[in-house]
TORPA-4810 file (N, C-alpha, C, O; in nm, 3 decimals):
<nodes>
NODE_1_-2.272_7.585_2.953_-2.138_7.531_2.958_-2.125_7.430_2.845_-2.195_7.328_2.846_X
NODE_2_-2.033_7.457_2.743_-2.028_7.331_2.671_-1.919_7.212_2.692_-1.826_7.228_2.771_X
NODE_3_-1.932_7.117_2.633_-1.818_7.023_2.629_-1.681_7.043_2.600_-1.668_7.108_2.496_X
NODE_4_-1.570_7.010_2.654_-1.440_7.004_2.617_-1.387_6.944_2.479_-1.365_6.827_2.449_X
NODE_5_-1.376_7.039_2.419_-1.349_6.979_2.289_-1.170_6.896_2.288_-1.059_6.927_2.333_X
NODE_6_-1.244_6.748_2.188_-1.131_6.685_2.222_-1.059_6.715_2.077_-1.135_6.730_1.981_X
NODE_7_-0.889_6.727_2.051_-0.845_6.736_1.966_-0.740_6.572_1.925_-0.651_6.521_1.993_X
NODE_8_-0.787_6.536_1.813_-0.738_6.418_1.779_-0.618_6.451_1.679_-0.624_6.546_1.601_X
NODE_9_-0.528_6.381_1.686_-0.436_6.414_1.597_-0.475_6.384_1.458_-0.585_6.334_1.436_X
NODE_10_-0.385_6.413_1.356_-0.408_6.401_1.206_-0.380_6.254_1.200_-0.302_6.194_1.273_X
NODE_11_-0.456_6.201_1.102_-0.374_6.015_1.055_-0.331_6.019_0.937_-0.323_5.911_0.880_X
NODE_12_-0.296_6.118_0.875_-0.249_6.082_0.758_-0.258_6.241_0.668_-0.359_6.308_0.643_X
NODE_13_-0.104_6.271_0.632_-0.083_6.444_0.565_-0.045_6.378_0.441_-0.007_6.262_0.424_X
NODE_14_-0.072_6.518_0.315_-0.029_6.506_0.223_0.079_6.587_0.242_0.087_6.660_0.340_X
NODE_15_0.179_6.579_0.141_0.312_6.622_0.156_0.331_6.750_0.183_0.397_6.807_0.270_X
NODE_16_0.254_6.795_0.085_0.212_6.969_0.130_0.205_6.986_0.307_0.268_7.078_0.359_X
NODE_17_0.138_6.907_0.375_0.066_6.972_0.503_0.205_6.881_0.545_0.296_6.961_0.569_X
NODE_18_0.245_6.758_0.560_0.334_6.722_0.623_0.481_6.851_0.635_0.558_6.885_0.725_X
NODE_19_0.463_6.887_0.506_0.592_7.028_0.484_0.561_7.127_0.601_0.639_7.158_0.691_X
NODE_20_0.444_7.167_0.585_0.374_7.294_0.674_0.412_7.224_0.797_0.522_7.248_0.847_X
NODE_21_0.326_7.133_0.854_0.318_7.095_0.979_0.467_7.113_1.078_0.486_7.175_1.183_X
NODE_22_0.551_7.038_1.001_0.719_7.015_1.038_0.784_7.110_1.019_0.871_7.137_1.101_X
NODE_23_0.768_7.183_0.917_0.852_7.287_0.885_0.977_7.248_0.813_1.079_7.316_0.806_X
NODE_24_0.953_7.118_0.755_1.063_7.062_0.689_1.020_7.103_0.511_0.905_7.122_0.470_X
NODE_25_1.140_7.110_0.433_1.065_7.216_0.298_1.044_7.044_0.153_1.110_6.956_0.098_X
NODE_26_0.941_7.084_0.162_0.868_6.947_0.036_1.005_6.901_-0.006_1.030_6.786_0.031_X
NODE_27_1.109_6.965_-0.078_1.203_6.857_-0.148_1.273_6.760_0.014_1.334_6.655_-0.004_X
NODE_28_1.259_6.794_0.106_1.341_6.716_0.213_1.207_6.594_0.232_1.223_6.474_0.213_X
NODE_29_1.117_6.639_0.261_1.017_6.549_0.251_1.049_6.469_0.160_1.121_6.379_0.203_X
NODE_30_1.019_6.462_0.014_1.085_6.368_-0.060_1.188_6.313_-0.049_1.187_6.191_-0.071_X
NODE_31_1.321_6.380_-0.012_1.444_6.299_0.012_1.416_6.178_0.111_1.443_6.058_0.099_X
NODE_32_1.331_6.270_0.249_1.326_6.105_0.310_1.211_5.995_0.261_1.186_5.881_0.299_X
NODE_33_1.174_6.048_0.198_1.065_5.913_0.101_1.130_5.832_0.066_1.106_5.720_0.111_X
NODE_34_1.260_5.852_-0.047_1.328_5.818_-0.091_1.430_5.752_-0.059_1.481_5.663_-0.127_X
NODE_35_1.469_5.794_0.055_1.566_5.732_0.150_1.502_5.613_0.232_1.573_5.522_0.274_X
NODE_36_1.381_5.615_0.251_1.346_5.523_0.305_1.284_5.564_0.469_1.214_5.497_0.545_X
NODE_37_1.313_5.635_0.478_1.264_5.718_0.622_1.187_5.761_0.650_1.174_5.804_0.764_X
NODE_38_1.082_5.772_0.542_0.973_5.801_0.534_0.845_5.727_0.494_0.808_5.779_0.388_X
NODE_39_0.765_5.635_0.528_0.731_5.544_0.431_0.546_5.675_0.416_0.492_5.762_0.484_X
NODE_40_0.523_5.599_0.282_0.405_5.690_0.241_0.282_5.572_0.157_0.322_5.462_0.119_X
NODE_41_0.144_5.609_0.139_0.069_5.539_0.070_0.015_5.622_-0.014_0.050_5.740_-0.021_X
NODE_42_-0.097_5.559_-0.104_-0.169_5.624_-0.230_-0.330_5.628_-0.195_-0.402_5.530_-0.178_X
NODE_43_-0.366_5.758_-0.190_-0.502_5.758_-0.217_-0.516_5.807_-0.341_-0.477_5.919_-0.373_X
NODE_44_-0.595_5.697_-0.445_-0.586_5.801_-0.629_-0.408_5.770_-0.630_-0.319_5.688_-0.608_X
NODE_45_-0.442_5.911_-0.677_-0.293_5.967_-0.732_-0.198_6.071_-0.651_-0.103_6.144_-0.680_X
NODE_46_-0.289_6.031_-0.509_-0.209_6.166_-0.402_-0.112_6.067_-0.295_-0.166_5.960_-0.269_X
NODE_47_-0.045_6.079_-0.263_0.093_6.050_-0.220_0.066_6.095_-0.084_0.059_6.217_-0.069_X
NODE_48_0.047_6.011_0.032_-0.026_6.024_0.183_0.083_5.992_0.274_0.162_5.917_0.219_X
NODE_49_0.108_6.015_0.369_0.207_6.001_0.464_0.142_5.968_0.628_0.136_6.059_0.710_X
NODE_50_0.106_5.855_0.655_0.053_5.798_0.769_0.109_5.929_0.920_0.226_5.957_0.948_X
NODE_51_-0.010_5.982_0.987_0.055_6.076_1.075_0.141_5.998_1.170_0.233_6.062_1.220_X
NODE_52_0.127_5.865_1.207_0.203_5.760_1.281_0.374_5.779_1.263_0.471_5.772_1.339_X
NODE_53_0.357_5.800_1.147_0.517_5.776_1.087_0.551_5.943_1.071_0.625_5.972_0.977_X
NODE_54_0.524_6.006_1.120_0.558_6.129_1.086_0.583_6.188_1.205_0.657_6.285_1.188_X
NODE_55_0.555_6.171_1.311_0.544_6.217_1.459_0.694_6.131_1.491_0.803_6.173_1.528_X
NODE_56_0.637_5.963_1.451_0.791_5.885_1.504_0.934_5.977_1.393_1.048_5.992_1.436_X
NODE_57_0.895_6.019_1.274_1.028_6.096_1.239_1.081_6.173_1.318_1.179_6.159_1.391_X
NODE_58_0.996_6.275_1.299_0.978_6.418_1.416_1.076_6.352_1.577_1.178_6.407_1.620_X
NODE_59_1.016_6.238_1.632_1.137_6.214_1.726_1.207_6.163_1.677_1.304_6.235_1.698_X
NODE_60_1.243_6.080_1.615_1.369_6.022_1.573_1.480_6.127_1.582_1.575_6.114_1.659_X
NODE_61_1.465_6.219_1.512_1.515_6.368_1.478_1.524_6.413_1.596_1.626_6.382_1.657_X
NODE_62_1.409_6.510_1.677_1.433_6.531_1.803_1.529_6.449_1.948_1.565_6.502_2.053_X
NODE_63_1.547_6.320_1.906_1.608_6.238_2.016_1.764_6.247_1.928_1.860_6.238_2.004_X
NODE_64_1.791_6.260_1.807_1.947_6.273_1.774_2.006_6.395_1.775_2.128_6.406_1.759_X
NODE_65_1.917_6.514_1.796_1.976_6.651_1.766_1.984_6.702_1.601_2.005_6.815_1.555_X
NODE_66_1.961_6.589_1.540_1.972_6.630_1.373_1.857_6.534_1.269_1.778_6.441_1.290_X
NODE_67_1.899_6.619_1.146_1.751_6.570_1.030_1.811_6.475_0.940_1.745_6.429_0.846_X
NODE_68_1.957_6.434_0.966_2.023_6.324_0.900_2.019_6.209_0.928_2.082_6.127_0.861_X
</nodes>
């Protein structure tokens, strides 16, 4: 019998996987960077998106009915 594998969420997508994950398409990703709705950090030169803040979008969105 083995152990129950535990699944931890992601802490942090690059824009690419944040796109995949959501199903929202990379230029909207950027729009809300830009807008401010999105906040993001730097590892190097790659552009990271805390999974914290990406889940609270995801409801934000889900609790208004819309991605505006």
């Amino acid at each position: 019998m083995s152990a129950p594998t535990t699944v931890l969420p992601k802490l942090s997508y690059s824009i690419k996987t944040a796109s995949a994950d959501t199903g929202f398409s990379r230029s909207r990703i950027y729009k809300l960077i830009n807008d401010g709705q999105l906040q993001t950090f730097k590892v190097g030169s790659r552009t990271m998106i805390h999974g914290a803040a990406l889940a609270a979008l995801v409801d934000r969105f889900a609790a208004s009915g819309t991605t505006e």
